[in-house]
Backbone as CSV, one residue per row, in Angstrom:
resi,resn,N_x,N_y,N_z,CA_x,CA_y,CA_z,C_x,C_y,C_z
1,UNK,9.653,-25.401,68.691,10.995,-24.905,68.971,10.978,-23.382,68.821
2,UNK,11.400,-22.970,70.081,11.333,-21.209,69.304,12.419,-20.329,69.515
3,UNK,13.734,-20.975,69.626,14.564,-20.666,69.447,15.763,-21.784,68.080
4,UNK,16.355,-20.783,67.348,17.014,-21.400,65.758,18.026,-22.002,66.731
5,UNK,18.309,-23.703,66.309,19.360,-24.392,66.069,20.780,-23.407,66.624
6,UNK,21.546,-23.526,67.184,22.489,-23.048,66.752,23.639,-22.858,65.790
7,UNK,23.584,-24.125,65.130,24.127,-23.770,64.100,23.764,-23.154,62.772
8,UNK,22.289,-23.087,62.875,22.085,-22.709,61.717,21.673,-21.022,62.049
9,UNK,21.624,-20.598,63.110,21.418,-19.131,63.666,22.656,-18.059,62.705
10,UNK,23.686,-18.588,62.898,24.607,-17.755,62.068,24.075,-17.563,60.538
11,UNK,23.616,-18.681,60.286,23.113,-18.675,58.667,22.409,-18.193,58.400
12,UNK,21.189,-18.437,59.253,20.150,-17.175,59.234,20.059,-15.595,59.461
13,UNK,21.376,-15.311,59.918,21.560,-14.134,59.867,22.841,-13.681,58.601
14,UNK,23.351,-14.727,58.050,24.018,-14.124,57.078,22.876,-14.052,55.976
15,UNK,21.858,-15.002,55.502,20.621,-14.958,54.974,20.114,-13.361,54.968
16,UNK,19.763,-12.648,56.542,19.013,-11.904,55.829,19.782,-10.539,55.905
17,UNK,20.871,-10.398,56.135,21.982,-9.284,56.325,22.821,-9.176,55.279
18,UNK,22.984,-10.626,54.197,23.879,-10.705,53.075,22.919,-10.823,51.984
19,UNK,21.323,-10.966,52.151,20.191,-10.808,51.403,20.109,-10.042,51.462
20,UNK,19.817,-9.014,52.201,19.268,-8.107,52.585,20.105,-6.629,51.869
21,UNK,21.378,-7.282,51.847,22.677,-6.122,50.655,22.432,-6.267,49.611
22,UNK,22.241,-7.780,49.244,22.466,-8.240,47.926,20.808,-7.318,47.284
23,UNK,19.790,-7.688,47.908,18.601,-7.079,47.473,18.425,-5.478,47.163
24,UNK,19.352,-4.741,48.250,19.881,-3.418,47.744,19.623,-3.293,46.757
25,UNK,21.667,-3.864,46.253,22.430,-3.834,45.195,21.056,-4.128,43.999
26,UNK,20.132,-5.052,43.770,20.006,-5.242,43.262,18.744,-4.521,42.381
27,UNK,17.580,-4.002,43.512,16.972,-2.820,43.483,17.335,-1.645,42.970
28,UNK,18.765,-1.075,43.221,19.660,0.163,43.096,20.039,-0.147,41.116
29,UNK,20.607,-1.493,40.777,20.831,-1.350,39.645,19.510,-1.592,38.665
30,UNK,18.217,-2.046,38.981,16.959,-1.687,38.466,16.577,-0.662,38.142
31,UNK,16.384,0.086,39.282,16.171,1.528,38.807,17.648,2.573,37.835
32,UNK,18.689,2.273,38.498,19.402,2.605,37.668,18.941,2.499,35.602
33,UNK,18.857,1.205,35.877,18.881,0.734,34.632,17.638,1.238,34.201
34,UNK,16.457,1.639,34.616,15.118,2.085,34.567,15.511,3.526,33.982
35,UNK,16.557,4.070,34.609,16.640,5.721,34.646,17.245,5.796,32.986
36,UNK,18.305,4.700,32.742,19.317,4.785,31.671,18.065,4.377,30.165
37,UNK,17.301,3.507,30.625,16.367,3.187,29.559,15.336,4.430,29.084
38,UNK,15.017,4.742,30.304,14.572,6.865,29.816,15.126,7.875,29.036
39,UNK,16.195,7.552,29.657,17.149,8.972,29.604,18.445,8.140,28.700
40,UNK,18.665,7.762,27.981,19.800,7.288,27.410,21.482,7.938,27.497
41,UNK,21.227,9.463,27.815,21.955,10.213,28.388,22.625,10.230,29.792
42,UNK,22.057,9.208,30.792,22.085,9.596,31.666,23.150,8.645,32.446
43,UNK,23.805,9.213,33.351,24.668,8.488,34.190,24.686,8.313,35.203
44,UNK,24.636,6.676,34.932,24.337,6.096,36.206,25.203,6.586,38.021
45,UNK,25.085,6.581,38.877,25.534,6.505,40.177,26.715,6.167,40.640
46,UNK,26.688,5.132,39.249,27.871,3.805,40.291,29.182,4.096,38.747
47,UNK,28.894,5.319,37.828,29.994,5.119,36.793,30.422,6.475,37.426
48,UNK,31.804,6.246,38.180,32.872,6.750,38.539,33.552,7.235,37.343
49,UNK,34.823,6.105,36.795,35.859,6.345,35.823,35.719,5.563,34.819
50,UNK,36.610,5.401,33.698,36.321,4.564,33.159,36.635,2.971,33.316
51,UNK,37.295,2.533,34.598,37.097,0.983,34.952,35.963,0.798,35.995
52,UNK,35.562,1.893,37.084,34.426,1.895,37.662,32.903,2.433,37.050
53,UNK,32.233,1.589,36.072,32.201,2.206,35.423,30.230,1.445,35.013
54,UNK,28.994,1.815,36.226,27.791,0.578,35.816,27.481,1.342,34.349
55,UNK,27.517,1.899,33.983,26.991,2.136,32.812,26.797,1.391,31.536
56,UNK,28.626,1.016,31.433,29.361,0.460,30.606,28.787,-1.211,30.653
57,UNK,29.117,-1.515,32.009,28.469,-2.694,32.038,26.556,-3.443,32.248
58,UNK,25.869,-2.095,32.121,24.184,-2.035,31.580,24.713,-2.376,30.427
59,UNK,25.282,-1.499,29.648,25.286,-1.419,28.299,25.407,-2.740,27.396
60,UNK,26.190,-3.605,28.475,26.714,-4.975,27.553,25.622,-6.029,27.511
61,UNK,25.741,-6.867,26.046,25.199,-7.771,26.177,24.513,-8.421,27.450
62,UNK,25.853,-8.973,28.278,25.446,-9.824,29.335,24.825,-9.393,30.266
63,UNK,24.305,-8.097,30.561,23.760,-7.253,31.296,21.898,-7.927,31.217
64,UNK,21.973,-8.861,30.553,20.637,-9.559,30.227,21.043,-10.852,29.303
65,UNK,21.547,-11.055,30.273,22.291,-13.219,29.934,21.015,-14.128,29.506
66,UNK,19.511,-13.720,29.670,18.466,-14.400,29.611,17.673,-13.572,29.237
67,UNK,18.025,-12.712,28.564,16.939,-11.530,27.589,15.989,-10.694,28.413
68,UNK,16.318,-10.699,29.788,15.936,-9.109,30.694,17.029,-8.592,31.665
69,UNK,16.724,-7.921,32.337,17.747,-7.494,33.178,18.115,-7.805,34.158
70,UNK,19.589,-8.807,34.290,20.195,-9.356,35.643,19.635,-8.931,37.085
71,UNK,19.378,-7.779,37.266,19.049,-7.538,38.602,18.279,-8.215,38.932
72,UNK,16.637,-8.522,38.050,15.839,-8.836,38.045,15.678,-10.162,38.684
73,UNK,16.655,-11.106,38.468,17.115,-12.414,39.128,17.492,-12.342,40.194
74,UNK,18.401,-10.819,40.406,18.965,-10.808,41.889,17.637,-10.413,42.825
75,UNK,17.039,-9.637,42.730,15.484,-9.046,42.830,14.789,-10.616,43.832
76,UNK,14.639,-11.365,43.052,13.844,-12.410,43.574,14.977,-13.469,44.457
77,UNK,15.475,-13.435,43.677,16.516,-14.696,44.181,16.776,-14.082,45.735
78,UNK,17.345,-12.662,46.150,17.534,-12.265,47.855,16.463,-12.341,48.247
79,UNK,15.254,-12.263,47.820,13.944,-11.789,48.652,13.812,-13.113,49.092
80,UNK,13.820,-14.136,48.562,13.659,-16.062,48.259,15.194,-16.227,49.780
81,UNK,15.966,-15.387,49.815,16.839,-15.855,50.958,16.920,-15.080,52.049
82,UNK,16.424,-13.573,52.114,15.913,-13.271,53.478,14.744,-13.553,53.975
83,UNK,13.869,-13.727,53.079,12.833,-15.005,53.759,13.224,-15.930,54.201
84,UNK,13.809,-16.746,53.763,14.203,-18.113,54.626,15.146,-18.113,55.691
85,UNK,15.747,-16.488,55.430,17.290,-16.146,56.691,15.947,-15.615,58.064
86,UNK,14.642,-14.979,57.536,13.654,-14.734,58.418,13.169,-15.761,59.093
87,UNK,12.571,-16.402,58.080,11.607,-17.972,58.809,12.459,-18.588,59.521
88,UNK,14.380,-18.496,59.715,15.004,-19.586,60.471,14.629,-19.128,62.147
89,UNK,15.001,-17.833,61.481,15.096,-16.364,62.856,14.064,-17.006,63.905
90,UNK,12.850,-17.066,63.352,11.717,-17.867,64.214,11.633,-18.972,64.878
91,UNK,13.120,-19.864,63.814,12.459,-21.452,64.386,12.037,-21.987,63.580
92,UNK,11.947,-21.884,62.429,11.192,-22.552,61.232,12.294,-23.612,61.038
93,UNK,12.095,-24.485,61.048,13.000,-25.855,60.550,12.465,-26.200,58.978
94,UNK,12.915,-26.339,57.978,12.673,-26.382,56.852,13.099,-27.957,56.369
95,UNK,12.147,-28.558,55.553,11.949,-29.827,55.508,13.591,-29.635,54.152
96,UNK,13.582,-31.114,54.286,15.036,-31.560,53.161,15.169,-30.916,51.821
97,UNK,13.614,-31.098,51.717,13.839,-30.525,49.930,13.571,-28.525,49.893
98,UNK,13.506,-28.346,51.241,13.519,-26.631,50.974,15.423,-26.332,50.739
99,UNK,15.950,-26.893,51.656,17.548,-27.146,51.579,17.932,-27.284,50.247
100,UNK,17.603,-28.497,49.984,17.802,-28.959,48.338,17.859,-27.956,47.550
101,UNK,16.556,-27.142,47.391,16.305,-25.544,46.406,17.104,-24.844,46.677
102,UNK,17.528,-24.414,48.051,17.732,-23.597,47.980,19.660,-23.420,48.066
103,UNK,19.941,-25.178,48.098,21.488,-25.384,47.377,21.635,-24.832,45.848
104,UNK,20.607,-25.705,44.962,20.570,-25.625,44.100,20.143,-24.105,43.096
105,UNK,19.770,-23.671,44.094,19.447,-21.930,43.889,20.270,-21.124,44.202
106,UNK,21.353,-21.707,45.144,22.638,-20.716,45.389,23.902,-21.155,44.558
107,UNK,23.882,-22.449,43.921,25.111,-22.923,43.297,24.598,-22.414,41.687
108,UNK,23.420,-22.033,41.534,23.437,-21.341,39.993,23.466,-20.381,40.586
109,UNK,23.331,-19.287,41.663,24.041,-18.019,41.566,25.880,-17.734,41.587
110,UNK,26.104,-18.728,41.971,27.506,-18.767,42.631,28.467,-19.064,40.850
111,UNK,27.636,-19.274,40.230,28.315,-20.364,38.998,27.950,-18.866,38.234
112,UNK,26.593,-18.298,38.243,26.137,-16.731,37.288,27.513,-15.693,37.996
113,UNK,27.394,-15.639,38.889,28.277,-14.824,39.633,29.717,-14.660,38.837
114,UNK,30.540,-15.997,38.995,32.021,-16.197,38.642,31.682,-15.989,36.544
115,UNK,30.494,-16.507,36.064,30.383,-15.589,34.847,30.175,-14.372,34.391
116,UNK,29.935,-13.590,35.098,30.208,-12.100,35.437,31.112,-11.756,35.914
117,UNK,31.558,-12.229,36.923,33.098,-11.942,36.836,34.355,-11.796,35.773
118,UNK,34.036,-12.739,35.323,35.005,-13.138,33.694,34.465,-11.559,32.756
119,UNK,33.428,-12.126,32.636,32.895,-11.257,31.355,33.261,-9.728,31.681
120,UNK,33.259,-8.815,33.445,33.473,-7.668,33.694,34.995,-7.456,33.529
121,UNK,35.444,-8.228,33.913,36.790,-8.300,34.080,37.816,-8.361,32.447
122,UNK,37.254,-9.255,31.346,38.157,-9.579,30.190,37.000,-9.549,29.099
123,UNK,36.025,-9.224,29.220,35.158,-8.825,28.178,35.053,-7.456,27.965
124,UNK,33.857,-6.942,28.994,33.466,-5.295,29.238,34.441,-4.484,29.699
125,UNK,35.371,-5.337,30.616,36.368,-4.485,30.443,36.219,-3.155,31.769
126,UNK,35.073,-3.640,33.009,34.270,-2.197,33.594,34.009,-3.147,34.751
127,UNK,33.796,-2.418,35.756,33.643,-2.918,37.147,32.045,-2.132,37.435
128,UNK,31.210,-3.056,37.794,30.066,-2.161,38.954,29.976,-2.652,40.418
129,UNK,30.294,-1.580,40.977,30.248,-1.815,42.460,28.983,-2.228,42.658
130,UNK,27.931,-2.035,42.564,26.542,-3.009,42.864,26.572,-4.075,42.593
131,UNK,27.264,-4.276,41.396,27.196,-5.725,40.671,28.368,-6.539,41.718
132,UNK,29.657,-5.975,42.209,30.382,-6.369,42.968,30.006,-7.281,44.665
133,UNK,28.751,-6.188,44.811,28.366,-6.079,46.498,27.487,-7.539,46.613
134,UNK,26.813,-7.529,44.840,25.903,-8.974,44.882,27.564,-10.069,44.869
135,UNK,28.374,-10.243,43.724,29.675,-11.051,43.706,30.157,-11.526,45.336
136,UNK,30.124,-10.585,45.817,30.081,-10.605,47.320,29.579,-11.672,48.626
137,UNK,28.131,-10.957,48.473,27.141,-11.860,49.157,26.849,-12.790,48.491
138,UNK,26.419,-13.369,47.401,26.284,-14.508,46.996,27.310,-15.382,47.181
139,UNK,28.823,-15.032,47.061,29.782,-16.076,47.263,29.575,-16.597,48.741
140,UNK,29.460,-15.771,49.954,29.126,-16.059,51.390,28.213,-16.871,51.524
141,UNK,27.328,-16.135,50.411,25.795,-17.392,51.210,25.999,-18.699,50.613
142,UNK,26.477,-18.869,49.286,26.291,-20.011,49.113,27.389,-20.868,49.739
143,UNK,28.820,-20.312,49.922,30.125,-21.221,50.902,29.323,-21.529,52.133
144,UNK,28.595,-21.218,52.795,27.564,-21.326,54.043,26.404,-22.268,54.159
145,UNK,25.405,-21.859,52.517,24.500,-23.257,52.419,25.535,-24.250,52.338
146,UNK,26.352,-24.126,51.496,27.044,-25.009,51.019,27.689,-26.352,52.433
147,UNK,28.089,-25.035,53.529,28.832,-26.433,54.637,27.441,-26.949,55.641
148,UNK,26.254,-25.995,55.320,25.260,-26.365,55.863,25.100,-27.648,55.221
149,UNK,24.918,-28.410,54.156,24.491,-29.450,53.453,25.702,-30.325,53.503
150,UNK,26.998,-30.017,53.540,27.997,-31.480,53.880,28.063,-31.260,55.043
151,UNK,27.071,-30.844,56.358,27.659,-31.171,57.754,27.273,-32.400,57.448
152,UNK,28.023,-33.102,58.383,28.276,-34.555,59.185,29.079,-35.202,58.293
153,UNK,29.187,-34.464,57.512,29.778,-35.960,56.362,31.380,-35.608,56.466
154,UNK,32.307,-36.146,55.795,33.758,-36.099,56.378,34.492,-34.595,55.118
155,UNK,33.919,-34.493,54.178,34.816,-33.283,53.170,34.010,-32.012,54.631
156,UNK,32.658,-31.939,54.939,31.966,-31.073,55.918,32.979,-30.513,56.939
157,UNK,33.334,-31.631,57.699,34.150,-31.491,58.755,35.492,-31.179,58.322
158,UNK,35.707,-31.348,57.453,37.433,-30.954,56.749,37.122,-29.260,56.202
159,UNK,35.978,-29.002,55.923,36.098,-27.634,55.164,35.269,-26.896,56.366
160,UNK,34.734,-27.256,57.243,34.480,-26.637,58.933,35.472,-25.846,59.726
161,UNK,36.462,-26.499,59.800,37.908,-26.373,60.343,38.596,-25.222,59.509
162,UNK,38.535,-24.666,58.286,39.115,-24.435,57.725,38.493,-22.924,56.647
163,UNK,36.780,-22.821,57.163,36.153,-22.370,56.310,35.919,-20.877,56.342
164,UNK,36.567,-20.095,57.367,37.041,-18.698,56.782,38.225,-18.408,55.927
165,UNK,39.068,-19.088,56.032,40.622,-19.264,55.471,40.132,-18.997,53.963
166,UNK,39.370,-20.118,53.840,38.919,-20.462,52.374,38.505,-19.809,51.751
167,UNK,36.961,-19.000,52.571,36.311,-17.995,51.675,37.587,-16.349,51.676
168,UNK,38.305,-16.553,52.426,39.027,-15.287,52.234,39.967,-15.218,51.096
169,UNK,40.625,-16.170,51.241,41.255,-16.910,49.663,40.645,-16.706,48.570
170,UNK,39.287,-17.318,48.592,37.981,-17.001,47.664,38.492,-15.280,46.803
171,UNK,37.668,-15.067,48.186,37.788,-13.072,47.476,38.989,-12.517,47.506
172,UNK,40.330,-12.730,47.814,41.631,-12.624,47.610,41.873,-12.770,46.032
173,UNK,41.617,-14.050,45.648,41.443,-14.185,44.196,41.280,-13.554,43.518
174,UNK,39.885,-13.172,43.783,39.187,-12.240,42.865,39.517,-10.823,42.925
175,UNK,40.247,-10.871,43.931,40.578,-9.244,44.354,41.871,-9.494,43.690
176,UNK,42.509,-10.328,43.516,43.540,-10.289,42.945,43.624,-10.427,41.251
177,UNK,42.715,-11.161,40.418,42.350,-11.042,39.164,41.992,-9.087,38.670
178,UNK,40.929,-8.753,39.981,40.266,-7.587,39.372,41.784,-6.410,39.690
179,UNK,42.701,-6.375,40.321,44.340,-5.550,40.035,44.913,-5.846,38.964
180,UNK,44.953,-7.326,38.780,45.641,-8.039,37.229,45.089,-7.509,35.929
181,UNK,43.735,-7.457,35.872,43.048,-7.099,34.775,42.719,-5.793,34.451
182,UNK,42.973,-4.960,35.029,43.236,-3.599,35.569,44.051,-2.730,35.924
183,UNK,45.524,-3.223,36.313,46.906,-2.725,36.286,47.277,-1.892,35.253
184,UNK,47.110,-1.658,34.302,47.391,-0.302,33.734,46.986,0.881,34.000
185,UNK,45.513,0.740,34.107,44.389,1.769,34.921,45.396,2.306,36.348
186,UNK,45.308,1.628,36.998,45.450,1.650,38.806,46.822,1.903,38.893
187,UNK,47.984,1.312,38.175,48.943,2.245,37.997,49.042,3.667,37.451
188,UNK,48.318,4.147,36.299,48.128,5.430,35.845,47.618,6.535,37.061
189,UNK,47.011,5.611,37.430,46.094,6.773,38.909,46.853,6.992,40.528
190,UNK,47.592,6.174,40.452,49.326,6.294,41.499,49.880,7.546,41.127
């Protein structure tokens, strides 16, 4: 076959275009964090003010949820999905259990994700736009594996019909938590 499925052509290009950011983002806060571990003085790129602010959120605990540095997960984990957003590009049909992984590899990012969310938002108290851009693409790719794996089945076809609405809602949410949790700030700066 040497042309991708069509349905899965879109996926493969959100794969390596929403990998391909996320891997940025995730590179960008490595070295960041590389520069801050040198230079302890030093400020990062992405610390604007004090709610925009990567520094603040290197600094925290959760900035290493598994005793190294988050990026480091993001690091492999995009490279692991613009490869596979590549190999579709070709025609590569990927047997059941590559699917399987790589559900199960996007629903623990999607689940790490919304715990960083919390924690930036009502813990640290600090927003990083890198850390945001991954919040981002990971929510896409995985709402995407995600209707990739209930096609045919009947919730598939119910959330098919319906599945930009949803993810916009999605980040509406969150766009709407990160004003809520932050409204003192963002009013002061009006």
């Amino acid at each position: 076959m040497t042309t991708v499925e069509r349905p899965h052509r879109g996926l493969a290009w959100l794969y390596v275009v929403g990998g391909a950011f996320g891997l940025a983002a995730a590179v960008t806060l490595t070295i960041e964090k590389i520069e801050k571990l040198r230079n302890p003085a030093y400020v990062p790129s992405c610390s604007l003010n004090p709610v925009v602010s990567c520094g603040s959120v290197m600094d925290s605990p959760q900035a290493a949820a598994f005793g190294f540095p988050n990026p480091l997960i993001g690091i492999a984990a995009f490279s692991v999905v613009v490869t596979v957003g590549v190999a579709l590009l070709t025609g590569y049909r990927p047997p059941r259990w590559v699917w399987a992984g790589l559900q199960v590899g996007v629903t623990f990012g999607v689940v790490f994700v919304h715990w960083l969310v919390v924690q930036s938002l009502y813990r640290i108290h600090a927003l990083c736009p890198y850390c945001m851009v991954v919040w981002v693409v990971t929510i896409a790719i995985f709402w995407y594996t995600t209707l990739r794996t209930l096609a045919g089945t009947r919730p598939g076809a119910v959330l098919v019909r319906v599945h930009s609405g949803l993810l916009a809602l999605w980040y509406v949410v969150i766009a709407g938590l990160i004003v809520q949790a932050f409204w003192d700030y963002w009013v002061s700066v009006i």
